[in-house]
C-alpha positions in Angstrom: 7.8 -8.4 -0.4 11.2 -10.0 0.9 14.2 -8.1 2.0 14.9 -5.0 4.2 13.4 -1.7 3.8 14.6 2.0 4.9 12.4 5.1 5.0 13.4 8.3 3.8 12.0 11.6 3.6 12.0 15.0 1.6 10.7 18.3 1.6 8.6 18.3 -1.3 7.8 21.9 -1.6 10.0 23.3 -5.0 11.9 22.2 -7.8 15.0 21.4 -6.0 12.6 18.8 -4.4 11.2 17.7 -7.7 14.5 16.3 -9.2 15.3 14.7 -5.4 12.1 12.9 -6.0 13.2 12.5 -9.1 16.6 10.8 -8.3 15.6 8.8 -5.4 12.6 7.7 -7.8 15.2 6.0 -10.3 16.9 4.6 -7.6 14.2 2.2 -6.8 12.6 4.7 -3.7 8.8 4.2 -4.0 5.9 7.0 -2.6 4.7 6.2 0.6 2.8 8.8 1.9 2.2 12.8 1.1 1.8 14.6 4.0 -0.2 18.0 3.3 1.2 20.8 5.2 3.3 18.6 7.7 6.5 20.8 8.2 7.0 24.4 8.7 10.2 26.3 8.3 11.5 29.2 10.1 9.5 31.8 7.3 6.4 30.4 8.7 5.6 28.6 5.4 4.1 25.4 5.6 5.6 22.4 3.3 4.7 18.7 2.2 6.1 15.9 3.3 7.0 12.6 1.3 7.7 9.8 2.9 10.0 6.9 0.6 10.8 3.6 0.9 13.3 1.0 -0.8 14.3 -2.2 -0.7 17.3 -2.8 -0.1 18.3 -6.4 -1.5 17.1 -4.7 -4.9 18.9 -1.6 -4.4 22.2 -3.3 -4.1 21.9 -5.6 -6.5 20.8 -3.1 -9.1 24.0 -1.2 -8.0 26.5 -4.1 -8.2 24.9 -4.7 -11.4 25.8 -1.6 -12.6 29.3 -1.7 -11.3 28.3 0.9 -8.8 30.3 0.7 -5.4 
């Protein structure tokens, strides 16, 4: 697997998260790893954590492709 990669992460724990998944999934993001329980917010709550990844040679030339800029 050639090129660079970032890392990104999301608070998967409602539906706002869902479409983010969503999103970043049709922008070439790919699941890394689901952390369980890994961050809690100021209610106390506990929340999952999903770690992404893309490549970034693919990322802009899918964009450029598209006319994106």
């Amino acid at each position: 697997m050639g090129g660079q990669h970032i890392a990104g992460w999301l608070n998967f724990g409602g539906f706002l998260a869902c479409s983010a998944r969503a999103l970043f999934e049709e922008l070439g993001f790919r699941n890394e790893a689901l952390l369980k329980d890994h961050m809690k917010v100021s209610a106390g709550e506990y929340h999952d954590l999903l770690v992404m990844t893309v490549n970034v040679d693919e990322f802009l030339a899918r964009k450029q492709a598209l006319g994106v800029q």
